[in-house]
DRENPA-3360 file (N, C-alpha, C; in nm, 2 decimals, always signed):
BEGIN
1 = XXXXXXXX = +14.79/+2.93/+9.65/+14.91/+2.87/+9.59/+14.90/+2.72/+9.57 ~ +14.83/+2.69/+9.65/+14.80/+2.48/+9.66/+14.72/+2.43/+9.52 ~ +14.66/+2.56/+9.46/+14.58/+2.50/+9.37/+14.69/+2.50/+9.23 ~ +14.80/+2.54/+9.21/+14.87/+2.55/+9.08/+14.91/+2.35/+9.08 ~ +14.97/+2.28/+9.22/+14.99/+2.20/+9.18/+14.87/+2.08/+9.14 ~ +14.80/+2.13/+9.20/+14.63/+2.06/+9.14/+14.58/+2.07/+8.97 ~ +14.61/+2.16/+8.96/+14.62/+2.19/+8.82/+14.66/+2.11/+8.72 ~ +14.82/+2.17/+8.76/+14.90/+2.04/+8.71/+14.90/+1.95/+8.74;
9 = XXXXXXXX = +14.86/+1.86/+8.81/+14.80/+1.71/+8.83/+14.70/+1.67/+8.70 ~ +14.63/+1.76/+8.74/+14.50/+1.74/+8.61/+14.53/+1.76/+8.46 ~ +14.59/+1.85/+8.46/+14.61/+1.89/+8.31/+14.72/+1.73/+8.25 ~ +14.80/+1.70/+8.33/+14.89/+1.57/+8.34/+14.77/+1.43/+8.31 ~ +14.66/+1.45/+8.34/+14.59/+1.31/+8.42/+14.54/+1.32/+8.26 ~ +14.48/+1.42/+8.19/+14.43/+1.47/+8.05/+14.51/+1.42/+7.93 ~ +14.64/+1.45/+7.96/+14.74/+1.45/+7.88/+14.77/+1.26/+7.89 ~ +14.78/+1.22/+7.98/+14.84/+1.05/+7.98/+14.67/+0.98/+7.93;
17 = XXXXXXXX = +14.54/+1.05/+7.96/+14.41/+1.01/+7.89/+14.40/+0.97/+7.74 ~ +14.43/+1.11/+7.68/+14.47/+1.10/+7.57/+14.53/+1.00/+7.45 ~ +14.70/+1.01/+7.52/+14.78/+0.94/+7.47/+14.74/+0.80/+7.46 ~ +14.67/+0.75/+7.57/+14.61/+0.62/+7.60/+14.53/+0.56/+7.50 ~ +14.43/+0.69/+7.48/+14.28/+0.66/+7.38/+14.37/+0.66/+7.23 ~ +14.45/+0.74/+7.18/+14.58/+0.74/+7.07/+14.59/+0.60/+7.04 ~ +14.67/+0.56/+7.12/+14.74/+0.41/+7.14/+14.63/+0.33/+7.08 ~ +14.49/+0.28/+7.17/+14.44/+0.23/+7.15/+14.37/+0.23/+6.98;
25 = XXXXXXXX = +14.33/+0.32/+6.99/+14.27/+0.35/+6.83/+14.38/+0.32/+6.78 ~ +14.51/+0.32/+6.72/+14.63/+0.27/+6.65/+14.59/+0.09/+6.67 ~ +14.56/+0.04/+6.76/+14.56/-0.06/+6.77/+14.45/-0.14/+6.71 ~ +14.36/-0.08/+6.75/+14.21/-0.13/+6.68/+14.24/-0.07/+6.53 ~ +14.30/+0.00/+6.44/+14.31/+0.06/+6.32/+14.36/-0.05/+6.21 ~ +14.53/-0.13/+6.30/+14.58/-0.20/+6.19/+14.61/-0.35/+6.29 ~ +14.50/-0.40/+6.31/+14.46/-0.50/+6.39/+14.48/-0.62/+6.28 ~ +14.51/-0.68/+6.26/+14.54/-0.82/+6.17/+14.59/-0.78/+6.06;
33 = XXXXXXXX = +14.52/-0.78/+5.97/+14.59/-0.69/+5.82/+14.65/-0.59/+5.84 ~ +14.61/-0.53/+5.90/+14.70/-0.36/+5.90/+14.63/-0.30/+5.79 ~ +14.51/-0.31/+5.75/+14.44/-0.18/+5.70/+14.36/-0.14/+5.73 ~ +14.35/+0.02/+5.70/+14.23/+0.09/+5.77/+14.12/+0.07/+5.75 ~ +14.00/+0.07/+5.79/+13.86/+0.09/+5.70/+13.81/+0.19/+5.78 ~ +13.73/+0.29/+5.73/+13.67/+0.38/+5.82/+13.54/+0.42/+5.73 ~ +13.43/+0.39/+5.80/+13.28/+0.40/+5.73/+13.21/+0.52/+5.76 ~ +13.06/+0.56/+5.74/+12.99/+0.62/+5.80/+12.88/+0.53/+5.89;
41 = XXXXXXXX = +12.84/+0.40/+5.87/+12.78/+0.32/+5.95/+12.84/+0.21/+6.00 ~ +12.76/+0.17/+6.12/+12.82/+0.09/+6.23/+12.75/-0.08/+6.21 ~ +12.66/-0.07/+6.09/+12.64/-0.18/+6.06/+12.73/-0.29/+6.00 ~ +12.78/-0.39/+6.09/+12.92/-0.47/+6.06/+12.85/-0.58/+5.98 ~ +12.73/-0.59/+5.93/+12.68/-0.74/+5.83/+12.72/-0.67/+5.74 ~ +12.71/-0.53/+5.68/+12.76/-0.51/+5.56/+12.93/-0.54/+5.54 ~ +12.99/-0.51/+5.59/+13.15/-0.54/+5.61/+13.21/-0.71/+5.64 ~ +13.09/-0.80/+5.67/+13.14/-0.95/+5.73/+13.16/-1.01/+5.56;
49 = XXXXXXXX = +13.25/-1.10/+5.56/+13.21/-1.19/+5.42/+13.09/-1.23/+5.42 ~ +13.00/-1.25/+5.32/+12.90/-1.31/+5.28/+12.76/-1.22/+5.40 ~ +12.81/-1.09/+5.41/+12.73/-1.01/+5.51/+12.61/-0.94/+5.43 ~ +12.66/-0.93/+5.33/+12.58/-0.86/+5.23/+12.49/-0.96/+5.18 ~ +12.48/-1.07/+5.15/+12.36/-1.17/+5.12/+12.22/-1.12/+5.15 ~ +12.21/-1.06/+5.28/+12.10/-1.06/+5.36/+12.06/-0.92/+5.34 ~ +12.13/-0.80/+5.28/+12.12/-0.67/+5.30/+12.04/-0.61/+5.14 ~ +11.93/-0.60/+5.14/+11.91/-0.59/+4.99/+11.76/-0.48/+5.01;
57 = XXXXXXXX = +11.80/-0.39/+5.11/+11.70/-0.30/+5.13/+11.76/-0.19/+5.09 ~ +11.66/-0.10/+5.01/+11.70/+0.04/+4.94/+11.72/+0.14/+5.08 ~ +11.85/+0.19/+5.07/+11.88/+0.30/+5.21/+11.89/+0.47/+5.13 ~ +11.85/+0.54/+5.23/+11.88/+0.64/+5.16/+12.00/+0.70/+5.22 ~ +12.05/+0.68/+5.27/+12.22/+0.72/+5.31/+12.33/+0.70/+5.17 ~ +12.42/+0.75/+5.19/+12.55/+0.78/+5.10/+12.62/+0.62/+5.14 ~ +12.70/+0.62/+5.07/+12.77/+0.50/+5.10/+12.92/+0.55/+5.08 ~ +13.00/+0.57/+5.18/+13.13/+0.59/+5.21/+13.22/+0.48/+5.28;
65 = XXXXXXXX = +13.33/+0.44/+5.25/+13.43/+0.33/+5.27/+13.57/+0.43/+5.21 ~ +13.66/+0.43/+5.34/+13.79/+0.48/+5.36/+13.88/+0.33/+5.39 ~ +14.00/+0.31/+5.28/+14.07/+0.20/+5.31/+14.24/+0.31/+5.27 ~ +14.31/+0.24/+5.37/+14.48/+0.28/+5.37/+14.54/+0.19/+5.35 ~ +14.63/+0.20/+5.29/+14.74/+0.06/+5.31/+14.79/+0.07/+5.45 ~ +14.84/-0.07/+5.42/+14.95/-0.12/+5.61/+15.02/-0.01/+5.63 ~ +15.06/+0.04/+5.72/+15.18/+0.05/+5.74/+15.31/+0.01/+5.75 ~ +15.32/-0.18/+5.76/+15.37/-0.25/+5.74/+15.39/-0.32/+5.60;
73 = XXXXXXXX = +15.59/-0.25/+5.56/+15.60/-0.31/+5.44/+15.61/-0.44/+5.40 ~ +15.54/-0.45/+5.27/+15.52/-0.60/+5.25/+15.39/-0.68/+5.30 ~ +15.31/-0.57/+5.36/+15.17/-0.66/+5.43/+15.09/-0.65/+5.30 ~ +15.01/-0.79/+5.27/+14.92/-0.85/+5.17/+14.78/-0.83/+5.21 ~ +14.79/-0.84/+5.33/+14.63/-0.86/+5.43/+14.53/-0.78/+5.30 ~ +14.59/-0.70/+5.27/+14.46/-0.62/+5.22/+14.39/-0.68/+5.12 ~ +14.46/-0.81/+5.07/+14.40/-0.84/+4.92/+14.26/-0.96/+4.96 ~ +14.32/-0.92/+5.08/+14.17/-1.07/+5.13/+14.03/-1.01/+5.08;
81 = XXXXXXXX = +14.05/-0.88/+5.02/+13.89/-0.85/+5.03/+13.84/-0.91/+4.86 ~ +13.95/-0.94/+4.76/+13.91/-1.03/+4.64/+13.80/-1.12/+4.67 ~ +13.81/-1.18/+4.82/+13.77/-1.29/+4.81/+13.61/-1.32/+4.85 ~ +13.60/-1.18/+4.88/+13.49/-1.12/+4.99/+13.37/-1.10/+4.89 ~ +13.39/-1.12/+4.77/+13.28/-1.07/+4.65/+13.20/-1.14/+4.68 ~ +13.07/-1.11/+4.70/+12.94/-1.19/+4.67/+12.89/-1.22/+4.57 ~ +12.94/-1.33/+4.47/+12.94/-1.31/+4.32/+12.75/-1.30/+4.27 ~ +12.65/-1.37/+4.38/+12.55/-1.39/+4.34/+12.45/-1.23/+4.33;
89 = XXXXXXXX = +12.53/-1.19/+4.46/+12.45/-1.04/+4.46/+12.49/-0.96/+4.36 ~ +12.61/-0.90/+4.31/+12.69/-0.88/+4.21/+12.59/-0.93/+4.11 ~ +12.55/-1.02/+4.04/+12.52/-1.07/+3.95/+12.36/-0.99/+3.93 ~ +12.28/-1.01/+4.04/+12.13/-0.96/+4.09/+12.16/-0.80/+4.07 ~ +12.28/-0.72/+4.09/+12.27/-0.58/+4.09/+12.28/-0.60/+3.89 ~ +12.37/-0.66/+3.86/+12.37/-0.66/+3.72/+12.26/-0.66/+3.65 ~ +12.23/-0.76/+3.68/+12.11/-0.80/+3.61/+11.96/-0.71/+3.62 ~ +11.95/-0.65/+3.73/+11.84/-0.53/+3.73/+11.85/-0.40/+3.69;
97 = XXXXXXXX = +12.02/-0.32/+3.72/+12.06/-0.22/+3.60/+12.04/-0.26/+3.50 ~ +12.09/-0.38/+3.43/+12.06/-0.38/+3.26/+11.91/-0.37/+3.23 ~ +11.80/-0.43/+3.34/+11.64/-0.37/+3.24/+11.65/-0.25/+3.28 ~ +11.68/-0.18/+3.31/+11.67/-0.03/+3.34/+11.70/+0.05/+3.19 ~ +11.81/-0.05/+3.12/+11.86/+0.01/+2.94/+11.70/-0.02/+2.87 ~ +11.68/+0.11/+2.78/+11.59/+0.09/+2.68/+11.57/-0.04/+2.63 ~ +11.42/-0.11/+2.59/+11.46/-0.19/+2.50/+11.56/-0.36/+2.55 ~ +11.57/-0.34/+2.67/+11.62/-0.45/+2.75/+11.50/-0.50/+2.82;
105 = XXXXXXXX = +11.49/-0.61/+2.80/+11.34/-0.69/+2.87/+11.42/-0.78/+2.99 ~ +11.49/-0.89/+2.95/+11.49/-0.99/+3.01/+11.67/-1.03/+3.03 ~ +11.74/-1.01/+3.15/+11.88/-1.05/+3.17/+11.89/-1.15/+3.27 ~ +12.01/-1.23/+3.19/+12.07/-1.38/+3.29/+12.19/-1.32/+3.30 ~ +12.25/-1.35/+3.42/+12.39/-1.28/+3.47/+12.44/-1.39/+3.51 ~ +12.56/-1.43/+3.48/+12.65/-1.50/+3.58/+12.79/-1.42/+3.56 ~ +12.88/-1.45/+3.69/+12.97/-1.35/+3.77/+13.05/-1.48/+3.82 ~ +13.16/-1.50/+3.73/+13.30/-1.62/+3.77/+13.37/-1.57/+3.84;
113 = XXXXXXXX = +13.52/-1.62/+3.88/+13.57/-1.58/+3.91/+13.69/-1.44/+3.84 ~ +13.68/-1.45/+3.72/+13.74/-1.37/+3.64/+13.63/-1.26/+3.53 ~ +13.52/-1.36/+3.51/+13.41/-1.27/+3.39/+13.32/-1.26/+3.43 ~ +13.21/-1.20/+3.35/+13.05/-1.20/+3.39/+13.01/-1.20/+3.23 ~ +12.94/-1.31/+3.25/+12.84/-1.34/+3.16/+12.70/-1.28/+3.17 ~ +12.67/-1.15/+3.04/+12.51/-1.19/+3.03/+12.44/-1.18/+2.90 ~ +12.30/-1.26/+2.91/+12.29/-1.27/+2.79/+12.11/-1.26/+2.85 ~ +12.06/-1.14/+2.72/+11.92/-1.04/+2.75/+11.87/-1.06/+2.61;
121 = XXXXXXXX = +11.75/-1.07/+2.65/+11.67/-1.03/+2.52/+11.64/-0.88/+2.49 ~ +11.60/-0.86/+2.35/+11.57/-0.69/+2.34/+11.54/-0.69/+2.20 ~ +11.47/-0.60/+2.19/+11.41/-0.55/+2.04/+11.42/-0.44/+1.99 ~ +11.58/-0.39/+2.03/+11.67/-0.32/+1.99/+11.70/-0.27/+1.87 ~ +11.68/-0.16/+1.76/+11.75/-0.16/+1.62/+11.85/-0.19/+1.63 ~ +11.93/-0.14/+1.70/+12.07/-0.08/+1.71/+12.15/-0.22/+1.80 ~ +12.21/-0.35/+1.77/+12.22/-0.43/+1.86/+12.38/-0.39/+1.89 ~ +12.45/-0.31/+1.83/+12.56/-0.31/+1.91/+12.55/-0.22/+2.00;
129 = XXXXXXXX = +12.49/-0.11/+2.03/+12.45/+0.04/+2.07/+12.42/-0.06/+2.24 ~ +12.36/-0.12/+2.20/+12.27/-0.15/+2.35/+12.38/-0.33/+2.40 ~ +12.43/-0.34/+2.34/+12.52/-0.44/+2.33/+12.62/-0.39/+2.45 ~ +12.70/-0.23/+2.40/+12.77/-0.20/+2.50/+12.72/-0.14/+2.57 ~ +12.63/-0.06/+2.59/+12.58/-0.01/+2.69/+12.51/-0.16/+2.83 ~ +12.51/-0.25/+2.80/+12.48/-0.39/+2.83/+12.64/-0.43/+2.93 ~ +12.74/-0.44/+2.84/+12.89/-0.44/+2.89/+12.93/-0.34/+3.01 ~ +12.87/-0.21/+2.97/+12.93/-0.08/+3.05/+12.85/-0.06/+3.15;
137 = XXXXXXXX = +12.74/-0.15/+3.19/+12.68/-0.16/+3.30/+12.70/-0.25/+3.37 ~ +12.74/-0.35/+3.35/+12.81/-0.47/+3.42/+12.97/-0.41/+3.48 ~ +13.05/-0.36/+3.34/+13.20/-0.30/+3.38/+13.18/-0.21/+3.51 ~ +13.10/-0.12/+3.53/+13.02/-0.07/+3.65/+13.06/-0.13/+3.76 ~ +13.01/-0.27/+3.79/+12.95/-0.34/+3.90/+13.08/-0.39/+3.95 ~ +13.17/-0.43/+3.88/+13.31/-0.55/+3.89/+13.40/-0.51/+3.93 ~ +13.50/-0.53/+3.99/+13.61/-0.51/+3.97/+13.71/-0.49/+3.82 ~ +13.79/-0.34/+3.78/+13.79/-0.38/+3.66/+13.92/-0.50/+3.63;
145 = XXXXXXXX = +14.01/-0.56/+3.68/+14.02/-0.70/+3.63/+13.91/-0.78/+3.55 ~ +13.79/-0.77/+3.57/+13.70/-0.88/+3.54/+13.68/-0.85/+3.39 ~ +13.68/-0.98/+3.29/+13.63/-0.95/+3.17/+13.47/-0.95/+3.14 ~ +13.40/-0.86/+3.08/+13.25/-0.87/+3.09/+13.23/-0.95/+2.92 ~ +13.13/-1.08/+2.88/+13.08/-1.07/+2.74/+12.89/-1.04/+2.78 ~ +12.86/-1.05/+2.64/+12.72/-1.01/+2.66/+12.69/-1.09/+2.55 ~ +12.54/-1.14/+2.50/+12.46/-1.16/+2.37/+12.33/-1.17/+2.43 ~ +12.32/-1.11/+2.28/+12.18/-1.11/+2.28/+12.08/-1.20/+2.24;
153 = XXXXXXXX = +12.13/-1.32/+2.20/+12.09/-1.46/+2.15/+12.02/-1.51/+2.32 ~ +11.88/-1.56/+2.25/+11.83/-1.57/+2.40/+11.83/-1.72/+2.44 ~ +11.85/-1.79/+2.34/+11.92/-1.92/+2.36/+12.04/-1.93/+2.41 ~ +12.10/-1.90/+2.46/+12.22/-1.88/+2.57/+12.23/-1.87/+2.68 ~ +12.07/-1.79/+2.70/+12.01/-1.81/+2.85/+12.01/-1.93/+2.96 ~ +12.00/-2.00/+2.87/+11.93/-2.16/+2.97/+12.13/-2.17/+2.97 ~ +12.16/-2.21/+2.83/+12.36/-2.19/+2.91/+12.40/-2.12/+3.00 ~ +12.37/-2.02/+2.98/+12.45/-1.92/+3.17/+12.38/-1.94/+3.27;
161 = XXXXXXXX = +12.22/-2.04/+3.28/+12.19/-2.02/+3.39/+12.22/-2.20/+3.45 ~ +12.26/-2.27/+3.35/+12.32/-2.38/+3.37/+12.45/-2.39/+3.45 ~ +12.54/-2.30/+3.40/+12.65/-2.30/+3.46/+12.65/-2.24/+3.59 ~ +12.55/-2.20/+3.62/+12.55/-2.12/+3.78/+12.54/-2.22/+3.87 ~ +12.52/-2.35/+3.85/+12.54/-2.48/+3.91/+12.66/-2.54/+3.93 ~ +12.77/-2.49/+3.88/+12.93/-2.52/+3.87/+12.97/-2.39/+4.03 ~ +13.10/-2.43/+4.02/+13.21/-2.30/+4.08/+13.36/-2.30/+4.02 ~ +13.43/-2.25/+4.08/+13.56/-2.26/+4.00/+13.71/-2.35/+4.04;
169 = XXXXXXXX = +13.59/-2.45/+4.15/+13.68/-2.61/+4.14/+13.60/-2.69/+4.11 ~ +13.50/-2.68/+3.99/+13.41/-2.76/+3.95/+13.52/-2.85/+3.84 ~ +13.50/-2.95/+3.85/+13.54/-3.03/+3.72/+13.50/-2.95/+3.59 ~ +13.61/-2.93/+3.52/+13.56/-2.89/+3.38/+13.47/-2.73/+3.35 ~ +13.51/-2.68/+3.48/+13.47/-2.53/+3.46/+13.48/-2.44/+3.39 ~ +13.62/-2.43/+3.36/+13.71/-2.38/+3.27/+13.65/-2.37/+3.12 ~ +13.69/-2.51/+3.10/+13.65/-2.52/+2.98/+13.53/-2.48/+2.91 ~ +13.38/-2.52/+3.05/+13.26/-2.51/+2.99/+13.27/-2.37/+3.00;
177 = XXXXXXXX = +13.33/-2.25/+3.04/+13.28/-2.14/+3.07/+13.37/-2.07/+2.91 ~ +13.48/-2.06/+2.89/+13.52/-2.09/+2.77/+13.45/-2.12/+2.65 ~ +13.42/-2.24/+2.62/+13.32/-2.26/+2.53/+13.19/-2.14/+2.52 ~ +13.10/-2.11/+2.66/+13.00/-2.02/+2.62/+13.05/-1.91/+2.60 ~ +13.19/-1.88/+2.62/+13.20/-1.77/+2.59/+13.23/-1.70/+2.45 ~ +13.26/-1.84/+2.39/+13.29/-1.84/+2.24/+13.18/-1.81/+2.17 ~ +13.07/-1.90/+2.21/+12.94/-1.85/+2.16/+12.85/-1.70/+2.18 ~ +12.91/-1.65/+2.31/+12.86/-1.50/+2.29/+12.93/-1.42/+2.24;
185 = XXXXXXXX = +13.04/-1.46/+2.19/+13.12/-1.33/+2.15/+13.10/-1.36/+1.99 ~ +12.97/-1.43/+1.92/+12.92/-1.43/+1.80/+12.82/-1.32/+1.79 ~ +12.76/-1.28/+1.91/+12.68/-1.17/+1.90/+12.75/-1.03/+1.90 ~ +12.72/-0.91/+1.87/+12.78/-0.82/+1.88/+12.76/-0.77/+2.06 ~ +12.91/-0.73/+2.11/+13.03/-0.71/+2.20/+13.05/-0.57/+2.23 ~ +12.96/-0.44/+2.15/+12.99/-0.29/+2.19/+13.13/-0.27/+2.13 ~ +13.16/-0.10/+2.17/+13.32/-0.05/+2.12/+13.41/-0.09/+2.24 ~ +13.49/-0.05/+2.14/+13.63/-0.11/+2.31/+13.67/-0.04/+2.38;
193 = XXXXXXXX = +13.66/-0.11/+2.44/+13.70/+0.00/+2.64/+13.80/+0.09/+2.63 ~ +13.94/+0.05/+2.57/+14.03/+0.18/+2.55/+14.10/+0.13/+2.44 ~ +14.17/+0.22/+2.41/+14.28/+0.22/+2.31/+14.39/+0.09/+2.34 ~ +14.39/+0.04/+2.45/+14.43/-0.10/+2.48/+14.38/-0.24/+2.51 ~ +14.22/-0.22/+2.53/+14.13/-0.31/+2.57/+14.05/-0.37/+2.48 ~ +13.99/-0.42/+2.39/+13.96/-0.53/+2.34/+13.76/-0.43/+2.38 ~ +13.63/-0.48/+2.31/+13.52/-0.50/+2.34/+13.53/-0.56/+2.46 ~ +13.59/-0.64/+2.51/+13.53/-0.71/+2.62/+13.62/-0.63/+2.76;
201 = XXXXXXXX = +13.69/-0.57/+2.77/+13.79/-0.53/+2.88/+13.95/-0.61/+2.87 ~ +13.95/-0.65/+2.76/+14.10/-0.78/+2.74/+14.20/-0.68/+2.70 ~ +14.28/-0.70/+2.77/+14.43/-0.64/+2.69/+14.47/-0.75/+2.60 ~ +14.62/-0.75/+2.56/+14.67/-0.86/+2.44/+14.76/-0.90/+2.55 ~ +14.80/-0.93/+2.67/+14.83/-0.99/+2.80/+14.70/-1.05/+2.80 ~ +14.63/-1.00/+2.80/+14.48/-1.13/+2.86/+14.45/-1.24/+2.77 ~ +14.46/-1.19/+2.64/+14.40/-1.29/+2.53/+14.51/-1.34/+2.51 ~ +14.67/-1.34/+2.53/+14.77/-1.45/+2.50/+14.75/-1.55/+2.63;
209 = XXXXX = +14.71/-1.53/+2.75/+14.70/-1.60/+2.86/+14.59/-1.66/+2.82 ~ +14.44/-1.60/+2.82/+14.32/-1.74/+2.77/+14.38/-1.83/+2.64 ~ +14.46/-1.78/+2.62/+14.48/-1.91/+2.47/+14.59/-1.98/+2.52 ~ +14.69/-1.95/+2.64/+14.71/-2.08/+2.69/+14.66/-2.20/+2.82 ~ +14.53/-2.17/+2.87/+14.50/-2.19/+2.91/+14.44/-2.35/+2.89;
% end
């Protein structure tokens, strides 16, 4: 008969364990921002800002990332990860998908804060064919906010790789990035992204805002 209250001690000692490890996990879950992340690897340089710089070995693992919003209404936290872009790596993944397109030899990428510039040589019949396939490989890589141009004018090269020397509190950034972009969008730009999007990813909200700019 002595051992029923033993029991229940234990099954009690299990139960307050539990709740404990609960708690804790809730805590570690929505820790500063309040959002989830849940991966399959424990490697944290991939997940640091600027963690990815260093990571550029082919894995053969899956890549999975689980994100939730706050639970807390009105929490923003989550938008910190805009900021987290590694625009140069970004740019290196670009740039090595597009030789992978037929007929694509040689790509300069640059990756602003809003577009990605690139401009490839190729000996292409078809220059709009590979034009957007050019575009739709980059639209790939970005966030879609981002506007993508392309040309295939290979004097444009030494321009986009000029400007990779700027950022986007550079004096006069704006404008110079603007200007090349006027010049690539003399090359053919591919079909348009949808029934509301422009060749380049622009709605008519986007292109009334670059023209007041």
């Amino acid at each position: 008969m002595k051992k029923w209250p033993i029991m229940i001690g234990f099954c009690l000692l299990l139960t307050a364990a539990g709740c404990s490890k609960d708690m804790a996990t809730n805590r570690d879950v929505y820790e500063e921002s309040g959002d989830t992340i849940n991966v399959n690897n424990k490697r944290e340089e991939l997940y640091n800002e600027g963690g990815g710089r260093g990571v550029r070995n082919v894995s053969d693992n899956y890549g999975f990332v689980r994100h939730q919003k706050s639970p807390i209404q009105g929490d923003r936290g989550g938008t910190e990860h805009y900021s987290a872009i590694d625009r140069e790596q970004v740019a290196n993944i670009i740039s090595q998908l597009s030789t992978d397109i037929p007929n694509v030899n040689d790509v300069a990428t640059l990756v602003t804060d809003q577009e990605v510039l690139v401009s490839y040589s190729t000996n292409a019949k078809d220059r709009n064919q590979t034009a957007d396939q050019v575009k739709r490989t980059a639209m790939s890589v970005v966030p879609r906010y981002y506007h993508v141009y392309v040309s295939d004018n290979t004097n444009l090269m030494r321009d986009v790789e000029n400007l990779a020397n700027l950022d986007s509190t550079s004096k006069n950034a704006r404008s110079l990035v603007n200007g090349l972009v006027k010049q690539m969008k003399k090359s053919p730009q591919g079909n348009r992204m949808s029934d509301s999007e422009d060749e380049n990813g622009a709605t008519k909200d986007d292109v009334m805002n670059t023209k007041n700019r």
